[in-house]
TIRO-611954 format. One record per atom (N, C-alpha, C): residue number from 0; atom name; x, y, z. Coordinates in nm, 4 decimals, padded with zeros to 6 digits, always signed. Layout:
! residues N
NUM; CA; X; Y; Z .
...
! end
This chain:
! residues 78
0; N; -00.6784; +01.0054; -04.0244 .
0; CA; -00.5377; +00.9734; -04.0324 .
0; C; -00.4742; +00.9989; -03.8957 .
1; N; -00.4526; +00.9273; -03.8297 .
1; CA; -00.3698; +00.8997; -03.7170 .
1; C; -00.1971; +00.9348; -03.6876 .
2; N; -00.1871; +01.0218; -03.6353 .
2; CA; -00.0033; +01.0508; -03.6164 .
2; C; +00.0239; +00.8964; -03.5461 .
3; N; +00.1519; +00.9203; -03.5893 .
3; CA; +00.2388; +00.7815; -03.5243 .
3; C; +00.3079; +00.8180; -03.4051 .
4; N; +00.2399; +00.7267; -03.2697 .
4; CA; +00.2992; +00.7528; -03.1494 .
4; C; +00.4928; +00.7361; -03.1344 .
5; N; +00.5733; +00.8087; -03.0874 .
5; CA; +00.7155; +00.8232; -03.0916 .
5; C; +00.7282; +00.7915; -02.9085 .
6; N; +00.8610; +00.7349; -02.8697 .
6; CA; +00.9054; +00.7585; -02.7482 .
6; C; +00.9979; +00.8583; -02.7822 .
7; N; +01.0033; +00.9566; -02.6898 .
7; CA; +01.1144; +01.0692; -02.6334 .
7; C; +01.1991; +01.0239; -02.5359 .
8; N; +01.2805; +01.0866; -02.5554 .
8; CA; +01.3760; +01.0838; -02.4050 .
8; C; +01.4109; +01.2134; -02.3932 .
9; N; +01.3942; +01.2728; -02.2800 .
9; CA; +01.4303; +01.4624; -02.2721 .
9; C; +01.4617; +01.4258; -02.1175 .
10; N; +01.6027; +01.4945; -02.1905 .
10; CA; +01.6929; +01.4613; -02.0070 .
10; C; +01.6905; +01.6848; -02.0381 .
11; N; +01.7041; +01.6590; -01.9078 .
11; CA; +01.6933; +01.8362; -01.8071 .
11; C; +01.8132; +01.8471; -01.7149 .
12; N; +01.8075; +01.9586; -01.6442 .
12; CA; +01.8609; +01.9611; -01.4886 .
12; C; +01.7022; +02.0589; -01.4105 .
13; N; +01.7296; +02.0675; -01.3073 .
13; CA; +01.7239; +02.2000; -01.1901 .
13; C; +01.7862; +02.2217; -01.0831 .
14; N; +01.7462; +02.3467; -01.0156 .
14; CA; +01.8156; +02.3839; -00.9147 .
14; C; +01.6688; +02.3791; -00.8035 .
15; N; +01.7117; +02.3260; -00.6873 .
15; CA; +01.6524; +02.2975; -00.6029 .
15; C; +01.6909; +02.3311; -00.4714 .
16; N; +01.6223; +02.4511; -00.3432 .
16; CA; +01.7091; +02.4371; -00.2582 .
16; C; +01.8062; +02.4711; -00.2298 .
17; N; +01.8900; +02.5048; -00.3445 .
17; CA; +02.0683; +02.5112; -00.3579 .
17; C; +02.0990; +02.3891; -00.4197 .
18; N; +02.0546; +02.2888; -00.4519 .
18; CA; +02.1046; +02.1544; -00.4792 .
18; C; +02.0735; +02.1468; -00.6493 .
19; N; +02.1900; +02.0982; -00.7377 .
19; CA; +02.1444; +02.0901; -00.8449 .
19; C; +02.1168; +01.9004; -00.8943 .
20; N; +01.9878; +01.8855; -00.9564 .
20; CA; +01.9607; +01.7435; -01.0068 .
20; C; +01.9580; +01.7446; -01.1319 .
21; N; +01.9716; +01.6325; -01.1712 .
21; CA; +01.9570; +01.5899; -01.3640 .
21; C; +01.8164; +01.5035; -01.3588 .
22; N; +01.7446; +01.5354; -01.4783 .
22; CA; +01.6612; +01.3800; -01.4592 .
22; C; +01.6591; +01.3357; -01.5871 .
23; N; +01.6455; +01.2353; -01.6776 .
23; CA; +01.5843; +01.1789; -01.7479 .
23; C; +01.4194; +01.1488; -01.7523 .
24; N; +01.3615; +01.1432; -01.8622 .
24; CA; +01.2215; +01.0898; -01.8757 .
24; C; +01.1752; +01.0637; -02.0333 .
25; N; +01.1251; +00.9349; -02.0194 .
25; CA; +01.0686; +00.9034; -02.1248 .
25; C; +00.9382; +00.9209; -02.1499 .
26; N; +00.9300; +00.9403; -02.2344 .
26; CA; +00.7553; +01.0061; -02.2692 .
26; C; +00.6924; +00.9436; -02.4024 .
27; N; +00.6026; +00.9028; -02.4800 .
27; CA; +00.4719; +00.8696; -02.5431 .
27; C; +00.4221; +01.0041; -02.6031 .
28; N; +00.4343; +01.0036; -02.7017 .
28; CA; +00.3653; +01.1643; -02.7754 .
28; C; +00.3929; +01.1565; -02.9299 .
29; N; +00.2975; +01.2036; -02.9917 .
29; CA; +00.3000; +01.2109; -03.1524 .
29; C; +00.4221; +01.3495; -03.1737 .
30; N; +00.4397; +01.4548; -03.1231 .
30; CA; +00.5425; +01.4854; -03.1480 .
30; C; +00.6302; +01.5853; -03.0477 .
31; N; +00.6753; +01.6816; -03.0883 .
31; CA; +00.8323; +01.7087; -02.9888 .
31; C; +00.7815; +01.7746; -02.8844 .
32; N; +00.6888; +01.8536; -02.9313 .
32; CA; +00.6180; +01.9467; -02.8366 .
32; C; +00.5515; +01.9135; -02.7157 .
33; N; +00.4796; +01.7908; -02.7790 .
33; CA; +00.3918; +01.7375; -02.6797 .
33; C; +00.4495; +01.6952; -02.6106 .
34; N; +00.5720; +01.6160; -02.6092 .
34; CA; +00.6749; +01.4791; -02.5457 .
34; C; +00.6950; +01.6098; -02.4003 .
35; N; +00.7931; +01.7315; -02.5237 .
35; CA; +00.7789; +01.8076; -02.4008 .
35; C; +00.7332; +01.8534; -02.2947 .
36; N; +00.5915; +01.8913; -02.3105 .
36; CA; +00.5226; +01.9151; -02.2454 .
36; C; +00.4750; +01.8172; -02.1146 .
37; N; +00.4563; +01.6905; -02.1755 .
37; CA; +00.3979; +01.5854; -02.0793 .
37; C; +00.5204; +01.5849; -01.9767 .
38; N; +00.6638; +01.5574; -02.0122 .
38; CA; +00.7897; +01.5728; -01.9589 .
38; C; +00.7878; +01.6844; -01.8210 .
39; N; +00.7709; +01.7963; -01.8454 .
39; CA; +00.7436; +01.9654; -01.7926 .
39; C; +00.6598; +01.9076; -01.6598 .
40; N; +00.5362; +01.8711; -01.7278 .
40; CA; +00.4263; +01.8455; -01.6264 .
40; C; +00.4898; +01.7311; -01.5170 .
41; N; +00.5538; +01.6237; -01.5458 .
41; CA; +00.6018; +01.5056; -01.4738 .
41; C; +00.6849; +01.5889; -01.3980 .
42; N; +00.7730; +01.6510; -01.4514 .
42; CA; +00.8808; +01.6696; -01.3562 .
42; C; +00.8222; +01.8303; -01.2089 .
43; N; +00.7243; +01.8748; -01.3035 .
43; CA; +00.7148; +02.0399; -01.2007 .
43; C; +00.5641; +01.9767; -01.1440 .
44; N; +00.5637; +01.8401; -01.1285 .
44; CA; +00.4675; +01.8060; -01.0251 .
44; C; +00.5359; +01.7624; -00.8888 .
45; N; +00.6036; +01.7965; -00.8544 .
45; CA; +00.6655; +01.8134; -00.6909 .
45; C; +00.7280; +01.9279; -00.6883 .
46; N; +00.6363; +02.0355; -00.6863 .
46; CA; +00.6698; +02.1449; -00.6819 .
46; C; +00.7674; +02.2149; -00.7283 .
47; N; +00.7913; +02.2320; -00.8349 .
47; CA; +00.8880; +02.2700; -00.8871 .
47; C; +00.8805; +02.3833; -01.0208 .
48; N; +00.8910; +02.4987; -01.0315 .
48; CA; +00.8659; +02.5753; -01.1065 .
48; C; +00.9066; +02.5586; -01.2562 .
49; N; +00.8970; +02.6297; -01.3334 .
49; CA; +00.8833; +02.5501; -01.5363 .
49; C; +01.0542; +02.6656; -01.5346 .
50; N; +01.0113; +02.7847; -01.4718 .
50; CA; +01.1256; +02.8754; -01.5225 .
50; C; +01.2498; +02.7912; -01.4454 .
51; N; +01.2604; +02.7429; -01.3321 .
51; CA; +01.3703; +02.6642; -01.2695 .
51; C; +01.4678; +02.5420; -01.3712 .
52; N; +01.4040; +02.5051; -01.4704 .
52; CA; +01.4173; +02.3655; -01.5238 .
52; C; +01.4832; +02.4264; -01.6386 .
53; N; +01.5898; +02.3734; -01.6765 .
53; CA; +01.7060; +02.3977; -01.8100 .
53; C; +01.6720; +02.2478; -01.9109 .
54; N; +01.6228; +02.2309; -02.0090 .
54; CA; +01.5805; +02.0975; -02.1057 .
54; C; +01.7364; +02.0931; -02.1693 .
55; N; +01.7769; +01.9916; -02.1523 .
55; CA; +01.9318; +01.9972; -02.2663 .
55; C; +01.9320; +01.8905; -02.3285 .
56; N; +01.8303; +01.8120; -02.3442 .
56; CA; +01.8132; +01.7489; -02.5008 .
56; C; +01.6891; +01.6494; -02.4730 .
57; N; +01.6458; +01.6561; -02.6030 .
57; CA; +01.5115; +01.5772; -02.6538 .
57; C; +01.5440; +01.5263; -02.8051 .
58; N; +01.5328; +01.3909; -02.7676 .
58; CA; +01.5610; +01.2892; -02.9038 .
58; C; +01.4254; +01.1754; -02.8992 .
59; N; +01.4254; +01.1502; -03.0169 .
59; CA; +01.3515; +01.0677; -03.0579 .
59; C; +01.4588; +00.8811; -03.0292 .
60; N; +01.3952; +00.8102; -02.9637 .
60; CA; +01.4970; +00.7021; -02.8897 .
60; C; +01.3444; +00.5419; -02.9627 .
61; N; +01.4558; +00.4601; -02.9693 .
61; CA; +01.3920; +00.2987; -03.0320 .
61; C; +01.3306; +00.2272; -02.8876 .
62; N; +01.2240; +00.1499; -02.8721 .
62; CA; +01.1992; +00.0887; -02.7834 .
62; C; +01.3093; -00.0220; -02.6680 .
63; N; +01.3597; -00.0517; -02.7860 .
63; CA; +01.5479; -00.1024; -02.7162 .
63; C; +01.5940; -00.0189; -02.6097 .
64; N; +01.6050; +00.1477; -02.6651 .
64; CA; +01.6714; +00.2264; -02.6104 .
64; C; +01.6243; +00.3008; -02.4754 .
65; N; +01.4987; +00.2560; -02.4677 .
65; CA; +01.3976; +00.2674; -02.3460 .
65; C; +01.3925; +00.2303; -02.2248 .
66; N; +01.4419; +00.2876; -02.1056 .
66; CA; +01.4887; +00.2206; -02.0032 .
66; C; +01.3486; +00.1800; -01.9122 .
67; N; +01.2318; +00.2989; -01.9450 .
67; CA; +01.1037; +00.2575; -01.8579 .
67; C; +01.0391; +00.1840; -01.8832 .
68; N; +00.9745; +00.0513; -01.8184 .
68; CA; +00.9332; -00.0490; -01.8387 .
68; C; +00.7944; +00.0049; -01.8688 .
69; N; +00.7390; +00.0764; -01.8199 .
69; CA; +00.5978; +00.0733; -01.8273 .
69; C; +00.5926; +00.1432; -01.9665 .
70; N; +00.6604; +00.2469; -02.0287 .
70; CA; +00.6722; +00.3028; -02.1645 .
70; C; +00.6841; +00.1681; -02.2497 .
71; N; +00.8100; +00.0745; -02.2270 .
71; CA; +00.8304; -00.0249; -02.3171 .
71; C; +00.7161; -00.1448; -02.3310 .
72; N; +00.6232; -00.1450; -02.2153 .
72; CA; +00.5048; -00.2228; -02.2583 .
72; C; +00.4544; -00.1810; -02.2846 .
73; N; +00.4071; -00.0443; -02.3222 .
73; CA; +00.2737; +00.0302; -02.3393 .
73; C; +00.3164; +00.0051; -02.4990 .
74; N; +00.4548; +00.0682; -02.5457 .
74; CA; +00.4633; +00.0522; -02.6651 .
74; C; +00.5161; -00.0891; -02.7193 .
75; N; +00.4991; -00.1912; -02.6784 .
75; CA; +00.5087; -00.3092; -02.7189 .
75; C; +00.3341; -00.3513; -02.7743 .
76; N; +00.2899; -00.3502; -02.6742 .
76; CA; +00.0946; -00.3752; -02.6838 .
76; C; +00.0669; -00.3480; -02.8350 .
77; N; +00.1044; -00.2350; -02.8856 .
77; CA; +00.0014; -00.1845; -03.0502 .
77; C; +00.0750; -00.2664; -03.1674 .
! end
């Protein structure tokens, strides 16, 4: 029995530098945890520490609502 793949959207901030950024990211994951996680890894791969990063929301979002193209074909394909 197979979980059903979900898109996320988990928008964040950090502090960088002195400089504060927001990001958005869409993610591919059977569920919240994972979305998270893959999210974590994307973003604290340019050096950027996990304790630095504030998450201020993670929703479950429709392929419509999907701004990354490469997410929206991946989940178009199945």
């Amino acid at each position: 029995m197979a979980a059903e793949i979900q898109i996320y959207k988990i928008s964040g901030k950090y502090t960088k530098k002195f400089q504060k950024f927001q990001f958005t990211k869409f993610v591919r994951a059977t569920n919240e945890q994972n979305a998270l996680e893959k999210a974590l890894s994307i973003v604290t791969s340019v050096r950027l520490l996990r304790r630095k990063i504030t998450i201020t929301e993670i929703k479950t979002v429709s392929i419509e609502e999907c701004d990354d193209l490469y997410i929206r074909s991946l989940s178009q394909i199945e």
